[in-house]
C-alpha positions in Angstrom: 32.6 -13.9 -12.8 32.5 -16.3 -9.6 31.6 -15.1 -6.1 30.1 -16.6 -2.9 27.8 -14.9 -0.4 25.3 -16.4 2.6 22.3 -17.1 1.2 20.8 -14.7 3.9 22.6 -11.6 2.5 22.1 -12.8 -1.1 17.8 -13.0 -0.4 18.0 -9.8 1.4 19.7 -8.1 -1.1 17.6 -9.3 -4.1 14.1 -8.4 -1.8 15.2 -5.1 -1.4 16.0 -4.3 -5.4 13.0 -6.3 -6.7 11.1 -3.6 -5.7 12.6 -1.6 -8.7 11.9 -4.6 -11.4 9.1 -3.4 -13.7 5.8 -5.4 -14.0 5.3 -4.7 -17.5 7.5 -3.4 -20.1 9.3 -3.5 -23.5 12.6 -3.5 -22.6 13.5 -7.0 -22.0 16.6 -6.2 -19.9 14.7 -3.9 -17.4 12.9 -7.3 -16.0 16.7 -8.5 -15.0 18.6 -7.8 -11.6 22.2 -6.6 -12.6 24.5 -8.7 -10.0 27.7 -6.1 -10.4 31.0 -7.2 -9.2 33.6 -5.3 -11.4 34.8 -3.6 -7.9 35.7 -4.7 -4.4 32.0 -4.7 -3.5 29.1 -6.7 -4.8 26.3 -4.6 -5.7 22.9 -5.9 -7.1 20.8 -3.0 -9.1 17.1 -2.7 -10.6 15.7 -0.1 -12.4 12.6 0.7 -14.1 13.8 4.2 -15.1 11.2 6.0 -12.6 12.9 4.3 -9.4 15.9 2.4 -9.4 17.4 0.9 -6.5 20.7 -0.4 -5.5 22.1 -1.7 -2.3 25.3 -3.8 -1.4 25.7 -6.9 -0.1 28.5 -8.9 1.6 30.7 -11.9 -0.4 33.6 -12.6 -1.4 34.4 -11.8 -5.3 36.9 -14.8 -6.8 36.7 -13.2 -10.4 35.3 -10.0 -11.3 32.2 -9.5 -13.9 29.0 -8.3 -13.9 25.5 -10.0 -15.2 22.1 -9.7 -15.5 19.9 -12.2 -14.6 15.7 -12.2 -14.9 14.4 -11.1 -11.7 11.4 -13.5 -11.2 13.7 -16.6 -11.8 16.5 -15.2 -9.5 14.7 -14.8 -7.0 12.6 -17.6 -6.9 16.0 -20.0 -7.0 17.4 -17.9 -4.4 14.5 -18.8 -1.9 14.8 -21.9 -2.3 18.4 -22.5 -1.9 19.7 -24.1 1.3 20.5 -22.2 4.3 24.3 -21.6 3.4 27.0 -20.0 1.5 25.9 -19.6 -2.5 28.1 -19.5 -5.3 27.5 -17.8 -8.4 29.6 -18.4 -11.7 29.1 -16.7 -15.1 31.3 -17.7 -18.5 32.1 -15.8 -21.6 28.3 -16.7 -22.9 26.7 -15.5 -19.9 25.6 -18.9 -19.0 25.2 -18.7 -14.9 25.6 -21.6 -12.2 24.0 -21.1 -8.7 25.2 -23.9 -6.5 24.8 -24.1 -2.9 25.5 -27.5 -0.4 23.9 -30.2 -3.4 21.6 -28.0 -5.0 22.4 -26.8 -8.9 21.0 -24.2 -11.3 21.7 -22.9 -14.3 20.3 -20.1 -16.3 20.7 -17.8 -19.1 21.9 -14.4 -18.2 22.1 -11.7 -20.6 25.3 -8.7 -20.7 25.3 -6.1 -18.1 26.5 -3.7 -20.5 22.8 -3.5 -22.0 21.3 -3.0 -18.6 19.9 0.3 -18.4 21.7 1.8 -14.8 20.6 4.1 -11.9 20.9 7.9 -13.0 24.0 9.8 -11.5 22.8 12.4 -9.5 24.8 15.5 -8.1 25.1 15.2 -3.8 25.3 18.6 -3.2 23.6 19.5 -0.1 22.4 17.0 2.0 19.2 16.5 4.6 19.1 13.9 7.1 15.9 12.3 8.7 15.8 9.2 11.2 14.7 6.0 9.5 11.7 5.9 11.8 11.0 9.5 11.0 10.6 9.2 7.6 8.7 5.7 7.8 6.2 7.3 9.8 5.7 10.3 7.6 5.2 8.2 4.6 2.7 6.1 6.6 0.4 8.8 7.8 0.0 10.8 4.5 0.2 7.7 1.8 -3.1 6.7 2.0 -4.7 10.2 0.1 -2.5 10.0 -2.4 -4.6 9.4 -6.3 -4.8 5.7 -7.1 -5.0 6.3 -11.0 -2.8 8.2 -13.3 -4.9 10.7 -14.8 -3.9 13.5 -12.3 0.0 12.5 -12.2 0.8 15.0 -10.0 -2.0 13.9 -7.0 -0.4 10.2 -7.4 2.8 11.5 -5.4 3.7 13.8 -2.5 4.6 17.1 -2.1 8.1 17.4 0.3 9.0 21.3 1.2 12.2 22.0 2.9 12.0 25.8 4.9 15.4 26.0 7.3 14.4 23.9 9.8 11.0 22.9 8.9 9.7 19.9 6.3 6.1 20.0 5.4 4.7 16.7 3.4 1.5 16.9 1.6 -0.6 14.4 -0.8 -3.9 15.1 -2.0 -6.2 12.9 -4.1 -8.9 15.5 -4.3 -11.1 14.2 -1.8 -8.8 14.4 0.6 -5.5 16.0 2.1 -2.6 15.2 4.8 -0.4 17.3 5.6 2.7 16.7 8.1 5.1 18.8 9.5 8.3 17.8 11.3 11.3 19.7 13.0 14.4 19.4 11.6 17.6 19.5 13.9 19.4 21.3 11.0 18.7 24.1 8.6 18.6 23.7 4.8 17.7 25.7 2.4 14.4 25.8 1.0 13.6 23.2 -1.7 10.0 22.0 -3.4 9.7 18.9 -4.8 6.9 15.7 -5.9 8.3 12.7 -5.0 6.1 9.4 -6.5 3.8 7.6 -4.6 5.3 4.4 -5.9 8.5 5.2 -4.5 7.7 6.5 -1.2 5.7 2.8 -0.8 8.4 0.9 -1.5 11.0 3.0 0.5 8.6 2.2 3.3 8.9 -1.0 3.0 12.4 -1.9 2.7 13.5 0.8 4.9 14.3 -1.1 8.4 12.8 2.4 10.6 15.2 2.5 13.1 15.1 5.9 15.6 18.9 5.6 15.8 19.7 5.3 11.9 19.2 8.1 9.3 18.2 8.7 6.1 20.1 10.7 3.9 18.2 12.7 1.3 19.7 14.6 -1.9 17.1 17.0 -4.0 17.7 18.0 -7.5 15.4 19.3 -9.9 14.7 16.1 -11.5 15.6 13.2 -9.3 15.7 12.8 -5.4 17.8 10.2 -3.8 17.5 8.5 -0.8 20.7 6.3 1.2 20.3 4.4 4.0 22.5 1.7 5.4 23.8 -0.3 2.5 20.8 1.1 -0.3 20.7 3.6 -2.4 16.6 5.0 -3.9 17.0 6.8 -7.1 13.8 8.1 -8.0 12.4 10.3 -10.7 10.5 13.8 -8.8 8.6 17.1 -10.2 6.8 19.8 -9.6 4.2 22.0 -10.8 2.9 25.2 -10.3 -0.6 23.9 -10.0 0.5 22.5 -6.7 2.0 24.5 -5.2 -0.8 27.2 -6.1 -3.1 24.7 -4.0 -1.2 24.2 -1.2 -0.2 28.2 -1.1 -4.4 28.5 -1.0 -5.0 26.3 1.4 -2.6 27.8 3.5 -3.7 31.1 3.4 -7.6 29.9 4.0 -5.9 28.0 7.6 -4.5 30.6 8.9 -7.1 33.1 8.5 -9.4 30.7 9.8 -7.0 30.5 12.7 -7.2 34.3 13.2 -11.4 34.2 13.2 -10.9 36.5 10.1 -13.8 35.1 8.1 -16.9 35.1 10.7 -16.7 38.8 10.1 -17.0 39.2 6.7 -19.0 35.7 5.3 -20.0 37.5 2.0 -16.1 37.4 0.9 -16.0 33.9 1.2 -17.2 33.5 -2.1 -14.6 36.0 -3.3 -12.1 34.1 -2.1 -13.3 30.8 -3.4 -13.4 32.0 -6.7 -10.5 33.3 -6.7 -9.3 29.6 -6.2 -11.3 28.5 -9.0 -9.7 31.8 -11.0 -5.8 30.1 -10.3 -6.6 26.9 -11.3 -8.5 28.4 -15.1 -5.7 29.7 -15.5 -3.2 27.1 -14.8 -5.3 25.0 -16.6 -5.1 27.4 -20.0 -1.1 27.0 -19.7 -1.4 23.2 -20.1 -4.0 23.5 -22.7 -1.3 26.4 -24.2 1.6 23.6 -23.6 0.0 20.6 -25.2 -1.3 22.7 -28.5 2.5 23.7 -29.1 3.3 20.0 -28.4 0.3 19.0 -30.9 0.8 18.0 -34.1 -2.2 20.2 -35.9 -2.5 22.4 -38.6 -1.5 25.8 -38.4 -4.8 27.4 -39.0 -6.4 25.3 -36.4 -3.5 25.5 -34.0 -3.9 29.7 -34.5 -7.4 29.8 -33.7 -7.0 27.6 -30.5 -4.6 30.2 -29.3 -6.8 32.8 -30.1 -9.7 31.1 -28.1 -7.3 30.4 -25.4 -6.0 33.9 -25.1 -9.7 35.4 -25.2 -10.9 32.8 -22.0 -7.5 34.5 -20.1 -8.3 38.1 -20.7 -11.9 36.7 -19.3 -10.5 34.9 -16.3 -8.3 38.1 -15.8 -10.7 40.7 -16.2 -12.8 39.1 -13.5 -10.4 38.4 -11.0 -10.0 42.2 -11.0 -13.4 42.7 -10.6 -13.2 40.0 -7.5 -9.9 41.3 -5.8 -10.9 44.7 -4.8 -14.0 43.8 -2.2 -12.2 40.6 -1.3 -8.8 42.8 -0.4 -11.2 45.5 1.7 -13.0 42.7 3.4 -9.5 41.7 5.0 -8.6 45.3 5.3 -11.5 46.2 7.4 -10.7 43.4 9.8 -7.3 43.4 10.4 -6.6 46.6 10.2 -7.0 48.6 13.4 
């Protein structure tokens, strides 16, 4: 493989995808930066199978190849290259030489058939945002997102698509921002958790331009981001402990809104247990998911399930108990 770039586009390029390279990990090949020129276009790639990110930079390819070089060494020889065109030239035994004006380096490189590449994912239906748009939105709900992993789902946001409408929420449990923006199109409606991690580093790679737009593809499993040259891969989810929250919290706004609970303070309580009810039980179907997943004996595994289905016919038979006056109370009021 040979090919020659600026040494502009080359740093640019490798800044953007280094925010994909893992920190720590086993797989040796994840800490490299795949440098792909097997097409017409040179494309540099990272991946720490959560996010992966690859963008496309401008050269001239003089023999096709691809390689994968170590990240942290790449980059560091690329900043310190001279302010002009850079050549890069692999052999047979991946040995690579980066020249530019009198400077020299060679490295080790390792195949780029090993490297582990970017999911495909299906671009069905797409949903555009302006680069500035979606810089801002990530900057004014980031911040109460959950630092540690124990709660996965509170360590990313919650992006809701209804027709025109696109409602972001994060959470850390202490606190809660929640944005809502106008769309100029409709889409249909789509829920999904998109990473902390990757809406940080979108943020910062993305140049937030009011006149450029960000292309966004949801899937169950993955949503994708394109913008200028770069494509964002990233892993998403969602639970129905969420969306249970967020569905609560809505209802307890707008009834605020409507003055509904200065008349009837007593259900308050009602309606907070209720909350408390939602979440026992959403926490009994983890409990029910990780005892099936659990590697214990069957005796032990049946009596669990037995516990666990006594505590929801508990939860159950009080939350009909709390429904009834909690269902009046609202009755009385907004009924005329």
């Amino acid at each position: 493989m040979k090919l020659i770039c600026s040494k502009a586009n080359l740093l640019k390029g490798v800044n953007i995808v280094s925010k994909a390279v893992p920190t720590r990990t086993t797989m040796a090949i994840l800490e490299c930066i795949l440098i792909d020129a097997s097409a017409n276009e040179i494309k540099l790639m990272a991946n720490d199978m959560e996010l992966g990110i690859e963008t496309i930079i401008d050269g001239t390819i003089e023999e096709r190849g691809i390689i994968a070089l170590d990240a942290k060494i790449f980059s560091e020889i690329v900043r310190k290259l001279p302010d002009n065109d850079v050549t890069i030239e692999t052999d047979a035994s991946f040995k690579t030489v980066i020249s530019c004006e009198k400077a020299k380096f060679n490295i080790i490189g390792k195949s780029g058939d090993d490297f582990s590449y970017i999911p495909y994912v299906e671009r069905n239906e797409s949903i555009v945002l302006s680069q500035f748009t979606l810089k801002e939105v990530i900057r004014q709900t980031i911040f109460s997102i959950a630092d540690n992993d124990n709660n996965k789902l509170m360590t990313g946001e919650l992006f809701e698509i209804e027709e025109n409408k696109l409602r972001v929420v994060s959470l850390d449990g202490h606190r809660i921002s929640i944005r809502y923006i106008e769309m100029k199109n409709h889409y249909d409606s789509k829920k999904v958790v998109v990473p902390g991690k990757t809406l940080q580093e979108i943020s910062k790679i993305i140049p937030g331009s009011a006149d450029e737009d960000v292309v966004i593809y949801i899937t169950n499993n993955h949503i994708v981001f394109e913008f200028e040259n770069t494509t964002v891969v990233s892993s998403a989810y969602l639970q129905n402990g969420y969306i249970i929250f967020i569905t609560l919290l809505q209802l307890f706004l707008v009834y605020h809104k409507c003055h509904v609970f200065p008349y009837f303070n007593k259900k308050i309580a009602s309606f907070l247990a209720i909350i408390i009810v939602l979440f026992l039980l959403e926490l009994c179907l983890e409990l029910l998911h990780l005892c099936t997943l659990s590697r214990l004996q069957l005796e032990f595994r049946v009596l669990f399930l037995l516990l666990l289905l006594l505590a929801v016919l508990l939860i159950l038979k009080y939350t009909l108990l709390l429904l009834p006056p909690l269902l009046l109370g609202w009755s009385q009021v907004l009924l005329p």
